[in-house]
C-alpha positions, 0 to 999 in steps of 0.5 A, a space after each residue: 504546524 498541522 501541516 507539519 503533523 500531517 506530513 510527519 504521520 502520512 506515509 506515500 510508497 513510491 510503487 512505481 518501480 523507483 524504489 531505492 534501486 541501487 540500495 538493498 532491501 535492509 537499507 531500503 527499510 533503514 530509509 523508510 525508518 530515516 525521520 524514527 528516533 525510537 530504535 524500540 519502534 523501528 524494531 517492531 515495525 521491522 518485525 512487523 514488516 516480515 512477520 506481513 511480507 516474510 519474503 523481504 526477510 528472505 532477500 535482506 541483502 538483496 538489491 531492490 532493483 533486482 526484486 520481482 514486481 511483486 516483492 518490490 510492492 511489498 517493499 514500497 509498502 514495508 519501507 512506508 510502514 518504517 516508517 510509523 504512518 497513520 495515514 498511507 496512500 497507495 496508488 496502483 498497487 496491482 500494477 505490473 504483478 504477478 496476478 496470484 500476488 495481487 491477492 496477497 497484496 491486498 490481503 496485507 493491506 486490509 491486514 494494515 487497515 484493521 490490525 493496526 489502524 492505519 487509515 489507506 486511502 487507495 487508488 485502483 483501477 481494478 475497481 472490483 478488488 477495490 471495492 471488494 476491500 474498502 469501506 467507502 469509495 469515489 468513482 472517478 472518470 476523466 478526473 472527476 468523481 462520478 459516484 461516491 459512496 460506502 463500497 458495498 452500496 456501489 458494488 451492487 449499483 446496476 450502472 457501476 456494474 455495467 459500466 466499470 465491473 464488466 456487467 
């Protein structure tokens, strides 16, 4: 049963590029609200989705596959809030966008984490910006975790600095 409530409240954007390709971004929103009965609450998510990502209302009937890096992040991540998590899990969302949307990217996601309460559990490999928005942080290195801690107490650690924060 926890399981079960776990899965249901916990929410993973596919932000590889696989996202629904093929479908549009209303459908793509339409998909990620698939398990809400609620029609009052897929309404204010969907409303909450543009009111973040503005841009996804512009390219409504656009398909996904033809959306810039950057607009199809925002998509994982708008498809993902459909869906009414309580926990989301990212991975790379830096990864092959346009470095002036990064900072947007990651603006949202703080915006996610503390307007709305959504835990996120990130995993970046730019670990500036990472540490720069998280409360707490693991530093893994082929696979395991070499340093752990609260991100400001690692952000000013010499040996992290000189090792993965270029000095």
């Amino acid at each position: 049963m926890a399981d079960s409530v776990l899965f249901q409240s916990t929410t993973i954007p596919f932000t590889e590029q696989v996202d629904f390709a093929n479908l549009t971004v209303d459908e793509n929103l339409v998909m990620g609200a698939y398990l809400q009965n609620d029609a009052a609450l897929n309404a204010r998510n969907r409303d909450y989705v543009f009111s973040i990502f503005p841009r996804l209302q512009e390219r409504l009937k656009q398909t996904a596959g033809t959306l810039s890096g950057g607009e199809q992040q925002m998509l994982a991540i708008g498809r993902a809030l459909m869906g009414n998590p309580k926990f989301l899990m990212l991975d790379e969302p830096s990864l092959g966008i346009a470095p002036r949307l990064i900072s947007t990217i990651f603006e949202k996601i703080v915006e996610i984490n503390r307007n709305h309460g959504i835990t996120i559990l990130l995993v970046e490999q730019n670990a500036n910006l990472a540490l720069e928005i998280s409360s707490y942080a693991y530093v893994l290195e082929t696979g395991r975790v070499v340093m752990a801690g609260e991100s400001k107490r690692l952000r000013a650690d010499p040996q992290l600095k000189a090792t993965y924060l270029g000095g």
